[in-house]
PASEDO-348025 format. One record per residue (C-alpha): residue number from 1; x negated, y, z. Coordinates in steps of 0.02 Angstrom, whole numbers, padded with zeros to 5 digits, always signed. Each point is the difference from the previous one (the first is absolute). Layout:
<pts>
<pt seq="NUM" xx="X" yy="Y" zz="Z"/>
...
</pts>
This chain:
<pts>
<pt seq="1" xx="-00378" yy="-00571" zz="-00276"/>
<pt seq="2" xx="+00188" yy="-00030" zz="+00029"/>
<pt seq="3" xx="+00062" yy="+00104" zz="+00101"/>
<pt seq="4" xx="+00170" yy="-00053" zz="-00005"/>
<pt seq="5" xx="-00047" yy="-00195" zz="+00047"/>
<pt seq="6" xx="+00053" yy="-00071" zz="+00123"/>
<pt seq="7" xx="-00161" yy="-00063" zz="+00082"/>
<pt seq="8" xx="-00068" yy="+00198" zz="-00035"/>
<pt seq="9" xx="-00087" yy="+00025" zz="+00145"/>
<pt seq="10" xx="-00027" yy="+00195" zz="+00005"/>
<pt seq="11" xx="-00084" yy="+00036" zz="+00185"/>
<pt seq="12" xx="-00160" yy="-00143" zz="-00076"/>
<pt seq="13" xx="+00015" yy="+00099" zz="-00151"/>
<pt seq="14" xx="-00018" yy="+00154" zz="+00071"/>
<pt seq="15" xx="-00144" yy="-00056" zz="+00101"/>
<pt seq="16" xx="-00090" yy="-00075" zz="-00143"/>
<pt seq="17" xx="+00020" yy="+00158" zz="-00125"/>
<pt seq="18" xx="-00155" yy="+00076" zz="+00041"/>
<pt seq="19" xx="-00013" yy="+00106" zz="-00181"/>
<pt seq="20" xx="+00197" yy="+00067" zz="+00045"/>
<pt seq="21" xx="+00061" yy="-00091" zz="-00172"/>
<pt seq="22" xx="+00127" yy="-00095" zz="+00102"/>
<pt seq="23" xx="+00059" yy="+00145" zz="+00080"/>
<pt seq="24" xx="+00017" yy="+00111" zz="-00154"/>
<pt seq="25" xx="+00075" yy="-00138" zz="-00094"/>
<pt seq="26" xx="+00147" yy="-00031" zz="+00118"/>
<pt seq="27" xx="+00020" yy="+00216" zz="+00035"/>
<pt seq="28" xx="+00020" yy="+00001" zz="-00206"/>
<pt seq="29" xx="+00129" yy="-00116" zz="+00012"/>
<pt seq="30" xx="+00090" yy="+00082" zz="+00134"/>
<pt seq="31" xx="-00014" yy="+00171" zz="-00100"/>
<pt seq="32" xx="+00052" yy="-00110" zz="-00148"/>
<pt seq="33" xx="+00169" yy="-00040" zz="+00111"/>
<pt seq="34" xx="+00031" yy="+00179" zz="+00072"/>
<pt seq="35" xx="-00029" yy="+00080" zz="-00192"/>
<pt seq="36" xx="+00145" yy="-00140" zz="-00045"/>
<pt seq="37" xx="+00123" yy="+00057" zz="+00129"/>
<pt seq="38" xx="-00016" yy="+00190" zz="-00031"/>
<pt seq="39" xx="+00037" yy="-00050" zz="-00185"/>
<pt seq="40" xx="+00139" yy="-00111" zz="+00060"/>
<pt seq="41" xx="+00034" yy="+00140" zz="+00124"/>
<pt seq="42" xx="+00011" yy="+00140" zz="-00151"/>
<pt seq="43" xx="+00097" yy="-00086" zz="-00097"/>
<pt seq="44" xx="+00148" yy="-00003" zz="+00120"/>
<pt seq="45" xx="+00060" yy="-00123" zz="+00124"/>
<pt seq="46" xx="+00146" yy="-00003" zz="+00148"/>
<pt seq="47" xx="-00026" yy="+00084" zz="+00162"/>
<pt seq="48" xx="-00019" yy="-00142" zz="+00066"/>
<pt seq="49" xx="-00131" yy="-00074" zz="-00123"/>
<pt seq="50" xx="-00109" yy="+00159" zz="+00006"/>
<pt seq="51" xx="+00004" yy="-00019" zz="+00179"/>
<pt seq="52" xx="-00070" yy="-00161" zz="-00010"/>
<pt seq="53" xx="-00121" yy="+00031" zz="-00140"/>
<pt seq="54" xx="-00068" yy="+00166" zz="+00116"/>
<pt seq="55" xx="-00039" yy="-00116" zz="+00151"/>
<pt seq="56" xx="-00093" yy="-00132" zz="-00113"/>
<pt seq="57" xx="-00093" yy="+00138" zz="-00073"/>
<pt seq="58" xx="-00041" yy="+00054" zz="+00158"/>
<pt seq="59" xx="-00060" yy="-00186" zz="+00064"/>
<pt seq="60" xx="-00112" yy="+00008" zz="-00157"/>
<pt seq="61" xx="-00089" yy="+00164" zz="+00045"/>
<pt seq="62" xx="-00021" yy="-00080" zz="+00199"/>
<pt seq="63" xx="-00050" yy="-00149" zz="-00064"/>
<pt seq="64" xx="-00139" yy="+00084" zz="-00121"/>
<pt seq="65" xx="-00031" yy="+00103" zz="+00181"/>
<pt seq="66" xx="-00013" yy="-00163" zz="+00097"/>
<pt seq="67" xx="-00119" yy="-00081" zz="-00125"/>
<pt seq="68" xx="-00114" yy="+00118" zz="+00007"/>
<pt seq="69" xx="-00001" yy="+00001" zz="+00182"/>
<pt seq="70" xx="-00039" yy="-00187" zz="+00029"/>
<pt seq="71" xx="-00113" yy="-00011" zz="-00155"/>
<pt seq="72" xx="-00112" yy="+00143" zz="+00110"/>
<pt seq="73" xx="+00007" yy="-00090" zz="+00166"/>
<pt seq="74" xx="-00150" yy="-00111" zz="-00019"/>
<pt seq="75" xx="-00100" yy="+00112" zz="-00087"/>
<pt seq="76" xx="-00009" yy="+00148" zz="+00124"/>
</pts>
């Protein structure tokens, strides 16, 4: 599974994951990403880059939110 393709379709994939690998696979890689930009984050960067960094950290931990969310929907 690419998730970065561009044919990726992740609503069918979501669907289809009935075991939740799908959905744990693409949360680890948007922990993966938010781990990166706190290093990235610790390290040092402009007010304005740390700003920027912050919100996509933020879109990460929505996203991982969101996933779960949709992932539930036809299982309730």
């Amino acid at each position: 599974m690419d998730i970065m393709a561009e044919n990726f379709d992740l609503a069918a994939a979501l669907k289809a994951d009935e075991d939740g690998a799908t959905l744990r696979s693409l949360k680890d890689a948007l922990t993966t990403l938010q781990t990166r930009l706190r290093r990235t984050m610790d390290k040092g960067l402009s007010q304005k880059d740390f700003n920027v960094a912050s919100n996509l950290q933020r879109a990460c931990m929505i996203s991982q939110d969101l996933l779960e969310q949709f992932w539930s929907q036809p299982r309730k």
